[in-house]
N, C-alpha and C positions, 0 to 999 in steps of 0.2 A: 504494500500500500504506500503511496505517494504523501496522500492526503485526501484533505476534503475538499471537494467541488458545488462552488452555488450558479447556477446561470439566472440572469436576470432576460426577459424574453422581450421584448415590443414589438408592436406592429402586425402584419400578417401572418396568415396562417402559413406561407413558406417561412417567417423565421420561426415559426413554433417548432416547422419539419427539420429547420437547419439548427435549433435548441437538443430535439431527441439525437438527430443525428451527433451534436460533439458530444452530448452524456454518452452516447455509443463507444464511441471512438477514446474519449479520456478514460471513462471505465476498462478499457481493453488495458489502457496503459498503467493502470493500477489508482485512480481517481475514485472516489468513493462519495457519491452523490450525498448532498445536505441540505435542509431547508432553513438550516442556521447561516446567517452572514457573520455573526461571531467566530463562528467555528469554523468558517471556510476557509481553506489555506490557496484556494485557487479560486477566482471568482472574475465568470465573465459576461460584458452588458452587450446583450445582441438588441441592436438597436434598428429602431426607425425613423426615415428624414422624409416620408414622402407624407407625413400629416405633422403640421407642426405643433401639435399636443401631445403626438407621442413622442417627438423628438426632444422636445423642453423636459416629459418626465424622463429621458432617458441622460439627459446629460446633468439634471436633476441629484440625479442617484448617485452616477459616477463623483460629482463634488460632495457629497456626502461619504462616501468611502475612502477619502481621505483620512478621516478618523480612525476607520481600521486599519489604513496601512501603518501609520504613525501608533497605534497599539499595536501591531503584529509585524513588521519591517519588511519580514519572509513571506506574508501575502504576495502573492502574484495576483494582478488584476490585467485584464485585457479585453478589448473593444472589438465587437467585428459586426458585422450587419451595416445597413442602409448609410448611417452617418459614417462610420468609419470608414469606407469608401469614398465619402463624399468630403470629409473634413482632412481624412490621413493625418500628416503631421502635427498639426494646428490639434489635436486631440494633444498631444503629448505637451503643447505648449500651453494650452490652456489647464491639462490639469497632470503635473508632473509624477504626480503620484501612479499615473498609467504604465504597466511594464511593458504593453506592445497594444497595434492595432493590425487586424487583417481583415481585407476587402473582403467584398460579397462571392471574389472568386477564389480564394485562398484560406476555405473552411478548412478544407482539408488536411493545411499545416498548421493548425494551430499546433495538434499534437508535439511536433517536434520543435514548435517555434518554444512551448511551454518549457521540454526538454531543456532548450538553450540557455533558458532564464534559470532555470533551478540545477542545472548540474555545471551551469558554464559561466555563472554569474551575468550574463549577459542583459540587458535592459532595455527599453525606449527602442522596441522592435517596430518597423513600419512597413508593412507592404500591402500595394493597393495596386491598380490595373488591370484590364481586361484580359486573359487567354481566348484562345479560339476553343478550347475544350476546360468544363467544369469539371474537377475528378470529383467532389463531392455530392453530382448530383447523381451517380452509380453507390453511393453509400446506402445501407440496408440499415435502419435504426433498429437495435434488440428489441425484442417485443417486451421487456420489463420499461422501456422510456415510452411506449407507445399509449396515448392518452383518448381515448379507450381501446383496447388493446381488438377490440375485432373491427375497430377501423384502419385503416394504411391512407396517410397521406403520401402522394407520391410525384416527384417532380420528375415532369415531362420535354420542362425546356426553360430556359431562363434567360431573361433581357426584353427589350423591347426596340423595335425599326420606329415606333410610328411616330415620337414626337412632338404628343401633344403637346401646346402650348405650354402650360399651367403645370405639367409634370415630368416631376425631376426622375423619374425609373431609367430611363435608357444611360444618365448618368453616375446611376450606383449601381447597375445591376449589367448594363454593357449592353452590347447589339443582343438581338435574339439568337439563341443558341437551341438547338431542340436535342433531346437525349434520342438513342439509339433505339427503335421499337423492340428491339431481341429482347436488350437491356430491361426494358419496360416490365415485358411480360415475362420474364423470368422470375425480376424481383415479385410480381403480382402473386407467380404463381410457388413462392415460397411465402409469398403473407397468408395465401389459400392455405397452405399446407400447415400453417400454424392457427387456422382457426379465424381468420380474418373473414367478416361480411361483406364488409363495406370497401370498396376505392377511391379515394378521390385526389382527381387528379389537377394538380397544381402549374399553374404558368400566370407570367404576365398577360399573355394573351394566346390561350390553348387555340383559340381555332388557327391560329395561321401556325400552329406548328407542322414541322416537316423532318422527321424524324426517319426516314425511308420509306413514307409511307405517309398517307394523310390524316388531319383527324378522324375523321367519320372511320376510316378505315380501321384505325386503334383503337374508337369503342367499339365496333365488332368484332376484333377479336378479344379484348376484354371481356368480351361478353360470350364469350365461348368457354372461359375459364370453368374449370370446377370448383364449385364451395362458393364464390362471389356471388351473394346475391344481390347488391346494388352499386352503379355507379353513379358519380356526382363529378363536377368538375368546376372551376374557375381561372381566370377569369377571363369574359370574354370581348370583341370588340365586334358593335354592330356592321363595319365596314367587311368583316371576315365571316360573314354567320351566312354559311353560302345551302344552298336549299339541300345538299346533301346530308349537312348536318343537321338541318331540319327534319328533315325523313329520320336520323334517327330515332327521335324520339316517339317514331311510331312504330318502328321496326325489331327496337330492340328492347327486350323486355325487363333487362335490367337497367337503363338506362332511365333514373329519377326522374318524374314529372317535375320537373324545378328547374330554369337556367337564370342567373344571375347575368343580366344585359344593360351595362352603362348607358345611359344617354345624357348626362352631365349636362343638358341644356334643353330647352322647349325650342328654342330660337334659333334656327338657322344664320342670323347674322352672330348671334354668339358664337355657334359650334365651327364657323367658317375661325372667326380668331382664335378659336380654343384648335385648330388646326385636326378635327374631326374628321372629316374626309365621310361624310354622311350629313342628311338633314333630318327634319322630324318627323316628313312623309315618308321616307324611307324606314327611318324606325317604328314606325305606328304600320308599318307594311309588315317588316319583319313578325311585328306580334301576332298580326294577323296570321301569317302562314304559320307559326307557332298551335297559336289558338286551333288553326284547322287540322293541324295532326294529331296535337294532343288537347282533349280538352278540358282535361281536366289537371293543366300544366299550372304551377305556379311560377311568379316572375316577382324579380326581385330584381335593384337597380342603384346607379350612384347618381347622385345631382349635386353640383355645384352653385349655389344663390354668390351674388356679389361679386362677380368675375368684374377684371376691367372693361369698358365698354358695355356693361349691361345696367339697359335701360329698364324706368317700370313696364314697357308694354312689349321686351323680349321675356322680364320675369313672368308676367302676366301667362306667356306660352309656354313656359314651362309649366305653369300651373294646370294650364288647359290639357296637356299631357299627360299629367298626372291625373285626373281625373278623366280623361277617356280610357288611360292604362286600367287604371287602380290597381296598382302592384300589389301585391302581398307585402314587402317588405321593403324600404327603402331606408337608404344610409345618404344621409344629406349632410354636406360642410360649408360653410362658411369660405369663400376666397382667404386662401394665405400666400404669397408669394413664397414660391422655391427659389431657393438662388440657384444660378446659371441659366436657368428657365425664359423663353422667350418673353412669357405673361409678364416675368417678373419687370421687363422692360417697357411695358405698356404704362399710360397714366391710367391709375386705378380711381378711378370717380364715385367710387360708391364707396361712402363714408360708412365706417364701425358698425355704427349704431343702423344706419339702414341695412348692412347686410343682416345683422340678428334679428330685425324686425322680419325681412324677406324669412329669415330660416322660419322663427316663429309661425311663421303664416304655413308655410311651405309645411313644418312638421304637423301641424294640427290638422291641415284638410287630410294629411296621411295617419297621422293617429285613427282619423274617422274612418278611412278606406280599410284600414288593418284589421281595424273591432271588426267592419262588415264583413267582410270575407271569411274572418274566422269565425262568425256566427252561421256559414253554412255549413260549417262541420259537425254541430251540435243534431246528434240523433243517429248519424253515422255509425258505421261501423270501421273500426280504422284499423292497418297493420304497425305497429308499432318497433321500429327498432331500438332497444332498451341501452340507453347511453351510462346510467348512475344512478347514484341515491341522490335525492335533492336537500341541497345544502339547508333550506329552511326545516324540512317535515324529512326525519329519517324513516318517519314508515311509508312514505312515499317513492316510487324513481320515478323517472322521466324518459324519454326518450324523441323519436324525430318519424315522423311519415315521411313517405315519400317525395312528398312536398316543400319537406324541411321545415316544417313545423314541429314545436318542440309542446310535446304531448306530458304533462304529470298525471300517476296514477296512484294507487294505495299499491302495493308489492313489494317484495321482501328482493334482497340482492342478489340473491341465487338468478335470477329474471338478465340482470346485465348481461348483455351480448344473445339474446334471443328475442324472437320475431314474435311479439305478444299480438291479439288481436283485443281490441279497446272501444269501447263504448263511448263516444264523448258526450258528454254532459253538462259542460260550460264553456263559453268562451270566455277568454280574457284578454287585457287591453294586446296581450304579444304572444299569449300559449293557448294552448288549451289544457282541459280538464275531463278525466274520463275514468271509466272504470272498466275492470277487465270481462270479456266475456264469457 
């Protein structure tokens, strides 16, 4: 044993996958996982810069850990995710108490970057930059770091071409790179073999992945697997959502009624600045051919209120979108300028205080879409896949439909990782509520 390991996670569900992944990889090395930061002798902040609340709490912490190092001296702490790609050196000048930082494509050395620091006295390690090839997205996380252990998050491809305006991914995460399909389904088919249901599959933007093979073509043969009963995937880009991968969702049987589909603006003169490469006929089209294969699909989306250049009456069309949509779920921000970002270079004419009003409006007329939708479930009959105990009522779990609705019910933990069938009974303002049948 080396010692103890704490990671600190933010941001996306690809840094959650790239969190199990180093518990993987330091435990191999003799690292011995802790949910104490007192007690950790190794401790690393996998951070995120592409929302600037979670980038503020992440370097937040890091000045805070200051304290333990000046308690413990032999602490190693080290930086890797979204910022540290994006900041590099400037981490180590802002808070010296950092023993190294490594980019979004050099997960894979931390292992021996950690070595260098503790066996070779080595410090103030930096390395950031793109490769043409990720080795850490062929990494297999042990199924003891896997959170719930019969799901498999799985990275398909990583980076982004498109350049929207307002986001900074293409310069933390690097061009789009797609992993190997052999690769894919190999790992797939040893998470089957350890008892895994669920897949879901991780990228900046899976549809335009090109891995030997095209998307559509990857969730059919996913879907050939034994033991996976559902797949899921994110995230996507309306300009890439081409009608093949539409038909899947009629054709393949494990493939979730649910896709999560940005459209960041109502406004065609917005989405032109925000550098979209689609407008809001074309997305209000997609749903449709969505709705006609599957119909009983849910959708789910991001939106942007307060961008620069946006006026009340492009807000206005956003709004009008959301109410022809009526999403299931939607996650809406606030404009924050990224640095190096085109946006960031625009004059941003909408003040503070009117983009939280916009949000405010924005979130309520969606609060109301959400109750409705989930009040069509009540009476149903639902399949249930069982995620955990719920943290408020331990004699209750919880779990997710199809749909990605997160369903609580009365049952005992033995139920985790099986396909309950559930009686819903109430809606609530974001779950529901059911009993078993």
């Amino acid at each position: 044993m080396k010692g103890y390991l704490k990671i600190f996670t933010y941001g996306c569900q690809m840094n959650d996958l790239d969190s199990q992944k180093l518990y993987s990889v330091l435990y191999d090395r003799g690292w011995i996982p802790t949910t104490s930061t007192s007690k950790a002798d190794l401790i690393i902040i996998n951070t995120c810069s592409v929302r600037q609340k979670a980038y503020e709490k992440a370097m937040s912490n890091i000045g805070r850990l200051r304290k333990n190092k000046l308690a413990k001296p032999d602490l190693v702490i080290g930086i890797t995710g979204c910022a540290a790609e994006q900041e590099g050196y400037r981490l180590i000048e802002r808070f010296p108490h950092v023993d190294f930082v490594q980019g979004t494509h050099r997960l894979h050395a931390i292992p021996d970057t950690v070595d260098n620091i503790v066996l070779q006295g080595k410090t103030h390690l930096v390395e950031t930059g793109f490769n043409q090839y990720i080795p850490s997205m062929d990494i297999v996380p042990s199924p003891g770091f896997m959170q719930p252990k019969h799901r498999a998050y799985i990275n398909i491809m990583q980076g982004c071409n498109n350049y929207c305006s307002y986001c900074i991914v293409p310069f933390v995460r690097g061009p789009e790179i797609s992993r190997d399909y052999k690769s894919i389904l190999e790992e797939i088919r040893l998470h089957a073999s350890r008892g895994v249901k669920e897949i879901f599959l991780l990228g900046q933007n899976v549809n335009s992945y090109r891995g030997g093979i095209t998307f559509h073509e990857l969730l059919g043969m996913i879907n050939e697997v034994n033991g996976i009963e559902r797949i899921r995937f994110t995230t996507s880009h309306p300009k890439d959502m081409s009608d093949d991968l539409i038909e899947s969702f009629a054709k393949l049987n494990k493939l979730c009624p649910h896709v999560h589909l940005p459209f960041q603006s109502g406004s065609n003169r917005v989405l032109k600045y925000m550098n979209r490469h689609y407008t809001a006929e074309h997305y209000l089209g997609l749903i449709e051919k969505l709705r006609a294969k599957r119909k009983d699909i849910a959708l789910s989306s991001d939106v942007i209120v307060g961008f620069p250049m946006e006026r009340e009456d492009d807000f206005q069309k956003t709004l009008d979108l959301v109410q022809k949509v009526r999403f299931d779920m939607l996650f809406s921000f606030k404009y924050s300028p990224r640095p190096g970002t085109s946006a960031s270079r625009m004059p941003d004419h909408v003040p503070i205080e009117e983009k939280k009003r916009r949000l405010s409006v924005l979130q309520r007329i969606q609060r109301k879409i959400t109750k409705e939708n989930l009040e069509t479930w009540v009476g149903k009959v639902v399949e249930v896949l069982v995620d955990g105990t719920s943290k408020r009522d331990k004699s209750q779990v919880f779990g997710r439909i199809g749909q990605n609705v997160i369903v609580n019910f009365p049952g005992s933990p033995e139920l985790i990782g099986r396909t309950i069938n559930v009686l819903v009974t109430r809606a609530n303002p974001n779950t529901l509520t059911g009993e078993i049948v």
